[in-house]
Structures are given as structure tokens and as C-alpha cells.
C-alpha positions as CSV (number, residue, x, y, z in Angstrom):
1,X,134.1,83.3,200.0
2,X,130.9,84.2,198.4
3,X,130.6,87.9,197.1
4,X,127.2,88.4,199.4
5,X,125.7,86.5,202.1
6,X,122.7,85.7,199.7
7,X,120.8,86.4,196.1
8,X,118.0,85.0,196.2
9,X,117.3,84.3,192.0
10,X,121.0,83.6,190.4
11,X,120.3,82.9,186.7
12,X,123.0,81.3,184.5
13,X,122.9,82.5,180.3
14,X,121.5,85.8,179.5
15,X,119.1,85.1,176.2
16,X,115.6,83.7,175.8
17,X,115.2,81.2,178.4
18,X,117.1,83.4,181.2
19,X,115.9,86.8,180.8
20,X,112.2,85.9,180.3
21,X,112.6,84.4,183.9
22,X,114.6,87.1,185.6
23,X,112.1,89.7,184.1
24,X,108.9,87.4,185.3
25,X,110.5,87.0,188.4
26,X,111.1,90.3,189.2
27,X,108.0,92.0,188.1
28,X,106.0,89.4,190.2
29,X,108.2,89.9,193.5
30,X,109.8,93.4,193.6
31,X,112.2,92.3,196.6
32,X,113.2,89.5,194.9
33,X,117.3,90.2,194.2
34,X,117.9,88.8,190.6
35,X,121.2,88.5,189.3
36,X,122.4,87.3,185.8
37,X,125.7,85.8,184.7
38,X,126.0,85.5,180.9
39,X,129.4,84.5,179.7
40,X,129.7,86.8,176.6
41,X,128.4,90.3,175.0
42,X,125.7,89.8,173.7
43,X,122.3,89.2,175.4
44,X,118.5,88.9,174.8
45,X,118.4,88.1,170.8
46,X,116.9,86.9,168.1
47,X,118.8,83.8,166.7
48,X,116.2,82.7,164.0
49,X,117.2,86.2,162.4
50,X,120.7,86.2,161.8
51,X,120.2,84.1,158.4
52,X,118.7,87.1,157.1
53,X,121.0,89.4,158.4
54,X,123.4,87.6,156.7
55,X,121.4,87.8,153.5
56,X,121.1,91.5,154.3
57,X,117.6,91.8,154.8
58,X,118.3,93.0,158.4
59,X,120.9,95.6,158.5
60,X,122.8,95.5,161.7
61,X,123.5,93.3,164.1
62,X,121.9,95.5,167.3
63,X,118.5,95.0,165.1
64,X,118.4,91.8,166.3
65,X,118.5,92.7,170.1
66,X,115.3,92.1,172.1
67,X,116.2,93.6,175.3
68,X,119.2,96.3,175.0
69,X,121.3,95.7,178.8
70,X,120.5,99.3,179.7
71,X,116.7,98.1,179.5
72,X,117.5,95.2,181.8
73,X,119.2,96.8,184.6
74,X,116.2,99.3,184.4
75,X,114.2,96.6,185.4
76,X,115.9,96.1,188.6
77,X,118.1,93.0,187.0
78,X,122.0,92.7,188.2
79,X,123.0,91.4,184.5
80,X,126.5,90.8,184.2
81,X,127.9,90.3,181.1
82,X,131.6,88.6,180.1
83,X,131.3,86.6,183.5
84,X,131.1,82.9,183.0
85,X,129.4,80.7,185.7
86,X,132.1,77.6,185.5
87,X,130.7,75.7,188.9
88,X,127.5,75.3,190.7
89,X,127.7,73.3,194.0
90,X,124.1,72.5,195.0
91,X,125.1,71.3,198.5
92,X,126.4,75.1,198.9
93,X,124.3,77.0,196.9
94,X,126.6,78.7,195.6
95,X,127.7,79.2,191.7
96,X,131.6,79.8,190.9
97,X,132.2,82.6,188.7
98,X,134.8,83.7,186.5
99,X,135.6,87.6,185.7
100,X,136.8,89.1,182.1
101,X,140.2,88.9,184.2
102,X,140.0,85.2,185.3
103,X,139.6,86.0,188.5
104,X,137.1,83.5,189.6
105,X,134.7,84.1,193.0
106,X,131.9,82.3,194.4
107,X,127.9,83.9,194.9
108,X,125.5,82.4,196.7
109,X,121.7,82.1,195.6
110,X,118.1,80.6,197.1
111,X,117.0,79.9,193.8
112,X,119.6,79.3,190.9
113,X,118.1,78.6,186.5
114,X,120.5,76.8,184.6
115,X,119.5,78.1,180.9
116,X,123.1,78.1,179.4
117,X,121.8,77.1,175.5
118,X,123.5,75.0,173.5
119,X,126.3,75.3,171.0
120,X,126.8,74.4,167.0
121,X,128.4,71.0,166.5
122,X,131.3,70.3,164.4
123,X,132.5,67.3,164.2
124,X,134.2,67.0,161.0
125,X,137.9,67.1,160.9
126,X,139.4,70.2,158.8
127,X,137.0,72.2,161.0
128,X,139.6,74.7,162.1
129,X,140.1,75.4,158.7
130,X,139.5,79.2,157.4
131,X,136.6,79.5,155.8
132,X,134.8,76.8,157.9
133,X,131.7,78.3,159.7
134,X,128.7,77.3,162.3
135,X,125.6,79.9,162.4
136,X,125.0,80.0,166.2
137,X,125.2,83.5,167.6
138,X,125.5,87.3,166.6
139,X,129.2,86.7,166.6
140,X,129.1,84.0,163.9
141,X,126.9,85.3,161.8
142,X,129.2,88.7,161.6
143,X,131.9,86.8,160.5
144,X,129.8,85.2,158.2
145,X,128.8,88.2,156.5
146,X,132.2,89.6,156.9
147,X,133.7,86.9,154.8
148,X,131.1,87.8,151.8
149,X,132.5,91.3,151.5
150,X,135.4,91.8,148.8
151,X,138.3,93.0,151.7
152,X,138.2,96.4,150.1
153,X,135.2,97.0,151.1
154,X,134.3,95.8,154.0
155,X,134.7,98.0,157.4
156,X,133.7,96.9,160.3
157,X,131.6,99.7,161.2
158,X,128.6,98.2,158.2
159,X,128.1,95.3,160.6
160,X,126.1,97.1,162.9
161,X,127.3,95.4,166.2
162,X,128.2,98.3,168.5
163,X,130.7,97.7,171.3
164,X,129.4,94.1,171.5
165,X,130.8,93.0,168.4
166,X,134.2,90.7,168.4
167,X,135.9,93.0,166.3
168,X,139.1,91.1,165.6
169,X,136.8,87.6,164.7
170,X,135.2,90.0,162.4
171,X,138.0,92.1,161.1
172,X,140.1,88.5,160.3
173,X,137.4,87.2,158.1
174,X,136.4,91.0,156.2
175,X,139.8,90.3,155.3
176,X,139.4,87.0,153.5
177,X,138.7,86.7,149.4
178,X,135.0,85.7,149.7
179,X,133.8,82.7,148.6
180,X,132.4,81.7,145.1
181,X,131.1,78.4,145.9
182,X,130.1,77.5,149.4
183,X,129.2,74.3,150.8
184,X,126.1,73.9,153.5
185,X,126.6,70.7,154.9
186,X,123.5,69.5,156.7
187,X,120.0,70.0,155.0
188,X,118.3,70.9,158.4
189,X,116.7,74.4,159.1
190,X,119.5,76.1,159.7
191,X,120.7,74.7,156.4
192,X,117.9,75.6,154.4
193,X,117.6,79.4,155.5
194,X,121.3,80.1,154.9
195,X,120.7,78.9,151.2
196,X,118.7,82.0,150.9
197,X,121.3,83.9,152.8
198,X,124.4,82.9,150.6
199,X,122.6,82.5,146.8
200,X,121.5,86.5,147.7
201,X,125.3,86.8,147.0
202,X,125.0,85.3,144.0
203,X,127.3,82.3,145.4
204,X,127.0,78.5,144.1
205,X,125.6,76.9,146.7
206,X,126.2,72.8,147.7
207,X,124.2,71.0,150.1
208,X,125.3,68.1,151.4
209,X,122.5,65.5,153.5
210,X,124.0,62.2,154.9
211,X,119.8,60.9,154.7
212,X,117.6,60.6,151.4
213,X,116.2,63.6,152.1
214,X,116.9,67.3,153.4
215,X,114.5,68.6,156.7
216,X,114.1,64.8,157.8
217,X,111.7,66.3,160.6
218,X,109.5,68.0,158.6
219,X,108.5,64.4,156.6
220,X,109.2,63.6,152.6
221,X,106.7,65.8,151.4
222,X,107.8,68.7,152.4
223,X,110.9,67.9,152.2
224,X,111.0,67.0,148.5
225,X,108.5,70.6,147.9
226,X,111.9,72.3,150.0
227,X,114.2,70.3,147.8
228,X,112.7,71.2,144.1
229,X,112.6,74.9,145.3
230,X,116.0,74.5,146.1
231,X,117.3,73.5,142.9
232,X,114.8,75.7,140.9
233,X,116.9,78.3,142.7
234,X,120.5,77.3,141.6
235,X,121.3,74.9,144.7
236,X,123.2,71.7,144.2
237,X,121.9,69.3,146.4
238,X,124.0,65.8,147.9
239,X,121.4,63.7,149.2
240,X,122.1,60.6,150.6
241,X,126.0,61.5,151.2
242,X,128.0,61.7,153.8
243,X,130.3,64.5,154.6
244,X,133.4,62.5,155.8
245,X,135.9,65.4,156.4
246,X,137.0,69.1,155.3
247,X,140.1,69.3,153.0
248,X,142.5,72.3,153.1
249,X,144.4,73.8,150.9
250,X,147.7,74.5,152.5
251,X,149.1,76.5,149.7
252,X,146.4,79.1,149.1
253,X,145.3,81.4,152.3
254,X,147.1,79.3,154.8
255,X,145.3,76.4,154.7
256,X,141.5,77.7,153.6
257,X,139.0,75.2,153.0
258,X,139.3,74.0,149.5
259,X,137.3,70.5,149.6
260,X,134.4,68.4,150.7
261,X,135.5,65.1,151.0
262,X,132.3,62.2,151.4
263,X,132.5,58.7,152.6
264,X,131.6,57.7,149.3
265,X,135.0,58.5,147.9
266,X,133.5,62.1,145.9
267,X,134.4,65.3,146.4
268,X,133.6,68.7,145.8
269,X,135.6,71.9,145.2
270,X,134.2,74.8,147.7
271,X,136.2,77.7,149.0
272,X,133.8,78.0,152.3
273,X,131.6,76.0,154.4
274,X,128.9,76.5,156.5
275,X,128.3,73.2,159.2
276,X,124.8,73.1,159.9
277,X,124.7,69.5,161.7
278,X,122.9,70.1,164.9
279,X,123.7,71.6,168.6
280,X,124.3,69.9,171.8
281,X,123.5,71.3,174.7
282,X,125.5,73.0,177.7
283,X,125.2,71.2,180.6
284,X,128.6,70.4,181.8
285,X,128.5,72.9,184.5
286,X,126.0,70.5,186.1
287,X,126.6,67.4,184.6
288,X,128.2,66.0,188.0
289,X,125.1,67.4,190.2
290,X,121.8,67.1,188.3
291,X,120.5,64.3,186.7
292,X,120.6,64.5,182.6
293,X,117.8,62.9,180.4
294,X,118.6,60.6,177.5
295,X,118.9,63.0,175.0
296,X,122.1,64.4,177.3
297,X,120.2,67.3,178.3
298,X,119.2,67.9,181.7
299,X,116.2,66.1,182.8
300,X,113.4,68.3,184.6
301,X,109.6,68.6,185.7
302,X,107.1,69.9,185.0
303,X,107.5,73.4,186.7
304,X,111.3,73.1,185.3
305,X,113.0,72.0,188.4
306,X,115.9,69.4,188.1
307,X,116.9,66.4,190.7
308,X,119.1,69.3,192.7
309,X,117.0,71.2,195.1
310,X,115.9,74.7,194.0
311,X,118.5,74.0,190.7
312,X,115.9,74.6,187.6
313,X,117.1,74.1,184.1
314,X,114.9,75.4,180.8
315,X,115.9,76.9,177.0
316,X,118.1,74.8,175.4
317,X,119.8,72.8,177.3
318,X,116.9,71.4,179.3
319,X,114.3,68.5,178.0
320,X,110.6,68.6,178.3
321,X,107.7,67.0,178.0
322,X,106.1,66.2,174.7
323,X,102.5,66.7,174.6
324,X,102.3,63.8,172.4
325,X,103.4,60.5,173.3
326,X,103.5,61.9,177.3
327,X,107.7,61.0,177.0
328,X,110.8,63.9,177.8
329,X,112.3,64.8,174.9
330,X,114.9,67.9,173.7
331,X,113.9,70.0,171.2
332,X,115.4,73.3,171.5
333,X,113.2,75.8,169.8
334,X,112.9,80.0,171.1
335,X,109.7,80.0,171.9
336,X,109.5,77.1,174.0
337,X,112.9,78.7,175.7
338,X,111.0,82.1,176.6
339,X,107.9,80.4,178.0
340,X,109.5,77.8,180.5
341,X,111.9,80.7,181.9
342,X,108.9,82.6,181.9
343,X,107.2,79.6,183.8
344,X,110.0,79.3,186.3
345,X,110.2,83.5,187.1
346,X,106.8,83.0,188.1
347,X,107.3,79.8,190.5
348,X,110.3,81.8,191.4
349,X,108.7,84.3,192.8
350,X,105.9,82.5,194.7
351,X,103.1,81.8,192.0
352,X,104.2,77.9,190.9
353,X,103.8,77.4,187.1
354,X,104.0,74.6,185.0
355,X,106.3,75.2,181.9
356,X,104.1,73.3,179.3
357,X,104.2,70.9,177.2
358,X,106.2,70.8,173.5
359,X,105.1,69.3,170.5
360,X,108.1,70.5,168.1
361,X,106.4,73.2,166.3
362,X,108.3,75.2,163.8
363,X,108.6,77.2,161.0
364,X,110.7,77.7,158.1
365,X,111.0,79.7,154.5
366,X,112.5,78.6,151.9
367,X,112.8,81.3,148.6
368,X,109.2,82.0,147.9
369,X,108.5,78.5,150.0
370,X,107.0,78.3,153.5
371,X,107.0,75.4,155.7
372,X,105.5,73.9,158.9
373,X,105.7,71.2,161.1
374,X,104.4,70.0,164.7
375,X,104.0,66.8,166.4
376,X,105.3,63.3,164.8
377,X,106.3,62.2,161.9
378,X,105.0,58.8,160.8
379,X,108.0,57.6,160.7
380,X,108.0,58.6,164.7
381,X,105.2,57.9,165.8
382,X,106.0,54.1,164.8
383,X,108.8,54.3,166.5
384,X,107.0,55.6,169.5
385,X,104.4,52.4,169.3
386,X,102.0,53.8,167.5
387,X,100.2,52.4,164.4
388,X,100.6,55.9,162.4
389,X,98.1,56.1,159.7
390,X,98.8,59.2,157.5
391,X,97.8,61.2,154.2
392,X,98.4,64.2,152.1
393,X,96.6,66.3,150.0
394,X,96.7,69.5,147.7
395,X,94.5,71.9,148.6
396,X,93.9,75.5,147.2
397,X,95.6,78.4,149.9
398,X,92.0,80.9,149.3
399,X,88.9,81.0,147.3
400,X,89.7,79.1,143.4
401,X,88.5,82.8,141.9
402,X,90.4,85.0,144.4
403,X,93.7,86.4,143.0
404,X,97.0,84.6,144.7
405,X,95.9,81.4,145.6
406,X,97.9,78.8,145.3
407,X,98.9,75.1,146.1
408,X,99.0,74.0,149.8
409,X,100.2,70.5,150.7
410,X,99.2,69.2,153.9
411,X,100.3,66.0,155.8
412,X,98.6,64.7,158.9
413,X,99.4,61.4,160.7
414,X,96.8,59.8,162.9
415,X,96.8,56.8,165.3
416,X,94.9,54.2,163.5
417,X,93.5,52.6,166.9
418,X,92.2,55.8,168.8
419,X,92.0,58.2,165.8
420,X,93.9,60.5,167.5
421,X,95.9,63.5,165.6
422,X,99.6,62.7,166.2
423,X,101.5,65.5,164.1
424,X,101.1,67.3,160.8
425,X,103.4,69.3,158.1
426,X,102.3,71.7,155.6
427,X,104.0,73.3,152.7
428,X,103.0,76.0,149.8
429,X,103.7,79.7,148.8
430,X,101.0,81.8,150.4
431,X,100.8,81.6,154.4
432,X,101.2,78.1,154.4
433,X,103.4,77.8,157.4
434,X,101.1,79.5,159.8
435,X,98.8,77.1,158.8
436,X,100.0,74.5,161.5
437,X,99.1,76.7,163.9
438,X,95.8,74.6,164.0
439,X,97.6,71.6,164.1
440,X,99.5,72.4,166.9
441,X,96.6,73.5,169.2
442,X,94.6,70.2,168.0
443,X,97.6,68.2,169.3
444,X,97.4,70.2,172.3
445,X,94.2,69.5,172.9
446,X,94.7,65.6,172.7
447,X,91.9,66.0,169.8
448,X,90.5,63.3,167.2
449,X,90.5,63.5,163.6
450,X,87.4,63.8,163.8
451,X,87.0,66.5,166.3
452,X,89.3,68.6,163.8
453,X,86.8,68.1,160.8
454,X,84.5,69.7,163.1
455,X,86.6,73.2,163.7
456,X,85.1,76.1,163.0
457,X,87.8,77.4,161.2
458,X,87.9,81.5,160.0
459,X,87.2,81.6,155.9
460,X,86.8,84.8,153.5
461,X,88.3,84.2,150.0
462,X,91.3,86.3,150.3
463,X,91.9,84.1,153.4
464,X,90.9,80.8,152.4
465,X,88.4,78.3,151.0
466,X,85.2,77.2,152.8
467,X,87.3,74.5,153.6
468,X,90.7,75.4,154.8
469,X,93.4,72.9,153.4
470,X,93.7,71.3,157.0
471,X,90.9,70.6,157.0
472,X,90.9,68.8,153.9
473,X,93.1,67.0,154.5
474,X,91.6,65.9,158.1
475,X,88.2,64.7,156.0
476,X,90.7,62.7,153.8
477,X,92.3,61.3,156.8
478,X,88.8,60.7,158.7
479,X,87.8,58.9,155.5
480,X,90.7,56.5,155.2
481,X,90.7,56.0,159.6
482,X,86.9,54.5,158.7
């Protein structure tokens, strides 16, 4: 039997996509009853941090927390934590639900969000090995940082997690050697940032990159910019190589990772790794009762609603629309999470909004390197039937004569038959990344090339040149469109 007659907003996953809804919903419609289930401890956080709180530029974990649970049940919100929604049976409208205990009950909703997230893949075998790590939650990244203590000194205590902290995961690892040479296998953001995180511990750092280059997304200039600061900075990096499994060593720590082994017959000593090949999303509470897009997450609308009446889906394990080539696609990014929940709170509540569009946008540093990228590659937009025309250029970050200006490089790609802007990546040491800000509102905007040229972009020389490197590079590109 159901635990109440009714609630009317159920939300499933407690972090970006879910609370931003819960908290929309109920600010909009005070008598709306809003109830989250979130599986485990720790809610409403910041993912993209926990690289540096493993390098030890944030201090503790609870630093990370954007919404503390006290502050959510303040705002009327029924969050339950450590209760994990394991059914939803859209002909009953109900959600099965089990407790801390494994006791399992049934809860009835008028509206229900799916926004469970994803998980880290690891598909490698030796992936139970200790010493083997993925960077997806507060959780992992503790045990990370854990494991680059010497065990003398580690206490729990310096992690900073409070009493949402899995103390023995922690406690395990604080009481491993740590690691003097750690391999990152897969050269993808989550890759690159934890490069940072591990050389800050003066650790020798391999990458290993089953494609030419690292940051595939992001295009081969920036990639190869990303790769020479990389090795400037003491990295090793396997390009071109693929991982093919994780070899232990059975005689030393009971069968800690000891070796990468690639599909090229090489290996390489490492006494950790960190698996940084992607996430799949978490759909498979659904996966029988809503229809899934291609990419295996579920497939919505535009105001986030799947096939399954009043069953929405958004954050990271729900597609969306790309503002580009007009096709659903899944990339799972946190701001894209926070405004579709957002979106949905609102239709929730009685005010129907559309989620948006995504174009891919994202940001990265890298040492002293930033890095953006939004829209298509060239490389994808050929594969979406366009006929990509694209060009880069060098262009000074401020004024020649203003102190700290350095080199920008900017890439835009262009269809060749309507001249319109398809995608963009920029790359340099000084504000570089928040450069393709501009991009991504020009692709948003369905502009020309030559409707960028014609931006009236901010300039002062400690800001930037007359002409602000994208734009450069869009007269460049205007040029060679004819």
C-alpha cells in the first residue's frame, strides 16, 4: 500500500537536476507537496569541484555543498535521503521505494521527475583491484584523496565530510601506501583536471587516450595546446593506445593495481589508476516504461516530459535537444541539469516551461591553460550532413602594449552553404575559456558568420583588443566562406 493517498511532485535523485525543480516548484505553488528520494548522503553539490578538492585547493568536502538538507527541508521540501526509488509504475503512479533497512514501500505522486544522473563507467577488467578509482561523487573523490595521504597521517576527520562521509570507504584507502606513479586512463575532461589534482602531489602522472588525440570534443587544436601543457608539466602521455585491461599484483597489498596493460602488447608500471572513460546514464528504473533515445538515455520534449504520462526526465540521464543540428542528443553537463529541473518545477507547478536547448558548452583548465568549447566539431558537423568549413587563428588576449596579454587560439566551424556558425573552441592563458561565451549565444541565436563580425563586442586594453580574438577569427572565417 502506498504510504499516503497522494504527493503531488515525487522527484527521484537529489543533486542538480532534482533540487532545482523541487525548489522551483515549490516556491511557485506553496501547496504543492514535494517530496525527494535520493538514494545516498549526499545531496545538492558541486561535482566539477571535487578535482580540486582532491588537489587541495578546496579544503573539505561540505565546501562543495550547494544546498546543506537542513536548507532544503526549510524550504518546505520532504528530502529523504538513504531511500532509493527501485520502481516506478506509471499505470499506478506510484514509485517503489526502499528504506536504509530494506524495507521497501510504495508512494504515490501526480507529477513524478526522473533525474537519477548517471554513473562512471569501468569497463576494464582488473577494475576491482585496490588502487583502481572513478571520480564521480563526494564519496570517490574522498577516497581519492585518502589514498594520497602517507597512512600515518591521514585521519579521517581532514576530509571534511561531516556525517555524510562513507567513513569506512575512506578509512580503507587512508590506509593504503600512496601511489608514486598513477595512471589516468581516458584523456577526457575529467582526465585532464585530475592531472592537476595528482602532479600537485608531486606523482608521475600517465595518460592513456585510445584516439590520436586527448579532449576529442574540444577539436585538435586545442587538444594538442592541452597536450604540450601537459607534458611541459611532467605528464606522460599514451595517445593512440588502448587500455586493454588492469593487472594486479597479487603479492603486494592483496592484489593492488600494479599494471597497464594495452592492446598493443605495452605496458606500464603504475601503483594506482584513475578510469576516466565516460558515464552512462541511470535509467533502468524506467527503462521498461518510458521510451529511451538512441544515446540510451531517456528520450523527452521539450518541456522535459517522457512518453509516460506526467513521468519527466532531465539532468543526466535525460537527452535534449541540440540547438544546432535541431537532433536529441545526451550531453550531461551541470548547468544544463539545474535549468531543465528548473524548467520542469515551473511546468510543475502550473507555469509550462520549455527546458532549452543544448549546444555542449563547457569549460576546462588545464595548469596555467584554459579551454572552451560549444557546438560542433568539424569533424561533427560532417557527420551531421553538413559541409563544415573551419579556421583558426592566434589572436592577442588584450591590447599588444597592455601588460598580460597573451596568445588566444580560436576555432570556428561554419556551414559552407548557409554561412551559418556551427560550433567553436578556444584555448590560451588569460580568460580564454570564457571567451566561448560568445560563441555559444551566436549558436543560440542561429547567427551567420557574418552577423558575428558585426557584434558589438566590450573592448578596454586590460580586457581585450579592438578586435576580440573571436572575432578575428570570424573575419578570417567570413573571408575564406567568400
Amino acid at each position: 500500500m502506498p504510504d499516503n493517498d497522494s504527493s503531488d511532485f515525487v522527484v527521484v535523485g537529489g543533486d542538480a537536476a532534482g533540487l532545482s525543480a523541487a525548489s522551483k516548484a515549490k516556491r511557485e505553488n506553496s501547496e504543492l507537496d514535494v517530496t525527494v528520494f535520493e538514494k545516498g548522503r549526499w545531496v545538492s553539490y558541486a561535482h566539477c569541484g571535487t578535482p580540486y578538492f582532491v588537489k587541495g585547493e578546496v579544503e573539505k568536502l561540505t565546501d562543495l555543498l550547494s544546498l546543506p538538507p537542513d536548507e532544503i527541508k526549510e524550504r518546505g521540501i520532504d528530502l529523504r535521503r538513504e531511500h532509493e526509488v527501485v520502481g516506478v509504475s506509471p499505470d499506478d503512479k506510484t514509485v517503489t521505494v526502499r528504506k536504509p533497512d530494506g524495507d521497501e514501500f510504495e508512494h504515490g505522486y501526480d507529477d513524478l521527475l526522473v533525474a537519477a544522473g548517471a554513473r562512471a563507467a569501468n569497463p576494464f577488467e582488473g577494475a576491482e583491484l585496490d588502487g583502481v578509482l572513478t571520480l564521480h561523487g563526494l564519496d570517490s573523490a574522498a577516497c581519492i584523496r585518502a589514498l594520497l595521504h602517507e597512512p600515518d597521517d591521514f585521519t579521517v576527520e581532514s576530509l571534511g565530510g561531516g556525517d555524510y562521509l562513507n567513513e569506512e570507504a575512506a578509512r580503507r584507502y587512508g590506509g593504503m601506501e600512496p601511489p608514486k606513479k598513477v595512471a589516468v586512463v581516458g584523456g577526457g575532461y575529467v582526465g585532464v583536471e585530475m592531472v592537476e589534482a595528482f602532479s600537485a602531489w608531486d606523482i608521475d602522472v600517465h595518460v592513456f587516450q585510445r584516439s590520436d588525440h586527448i579532449l576529442p570534443a574540444f577539436g585538435e587544436e586545442v587538444a594538442e595546446s592541452v597536450e604540450d601543457c601537459l607534458k611541459q608539466n611532467g605528464a606522460e602521455l599514451h595517445t593512440g593506445v588502448e587500455v586493454e585491461r588492469l593487472r594486479g599484483d597479487s603479492d603486494r597489498d592483496g592484489g593492488r593495481v600494479s599494471e597497464v596493460v594495452c592492446s598493443d602488447g605495452t605496458t606500464v608500471e603504475v601503483d594506482a589508476a584513475l578510469v576516466g572513460v565516460g558515464i552512462r546514464p541511470n535509467v533502468e528504473i524506467v527503462a521498461d516504461s518510458v521510451e529511451l533515445g538512441d544515446s540510451g538515455a531517456v528520450a523527452v520534449d521539450k518541456y522535459g516530459r517522457t512518453s509516460a504520462e506526467n513521468v519527466y526526465a532531465a539532468g543526466d540521464c535525460a537527452e535534449m535537444e541540440h540547438v544546432v543540428t535541431g537532433e536529441d542528443d545526451w550531453v550531461p553537463l551541470g548547468l544544463t541539469a539545474n535549468r531543465a529541473g528548473r524548467a520542469i518545477g515551473a511546468t510543475v507547478a502550473g507555469t509550462p516551461t520549455e527546458t532549452g536547448g543544448i549546444a555542449g558548452t563547457a569549460v576546462l583548465k588545464a595548469f596555467e591553460l584554459g579551454c572552451g568549447r560549444s557546438g560542433l566539431s568539424a569533424e561533427e558537423a560532417r557527420e551531421a550532413g553538413y559541409d563544415p568549413v573551419s579556421v583558426t587563428v592566434d589572436a592577442a588576449s588584450r591590447s599588444g602594449y597592455y601588460p598580460g596579454a597573451e596568445k588566444t587560439t580560436v576555432t570556428l566551424v561554419a556551414d559552407s552553404d548557409t554561412g551559418r556558425l556551427l560550433g567553436g573552441s578556444t584555448a590560451g592563458k588569460d580568460r580564454a575559456a570564457k571567451r566561448i561565451d560568445t560563441v555559444a549565444t551566436a549558436l543560440e541565436a542561429e547567427m551567420t558568420v557574418d552577423e558575428v563580425v558585426r557584434l558589438d563586442l566590450g573592448y578596454a586594453p586590460p580586457f581585450s583588443p579592438v578586435w576580440d580574438p573571436v572575432l578575428v577569427a570570424a573575419k578570417v572565417l567570413e573571408g575564406k566562406l567568400g
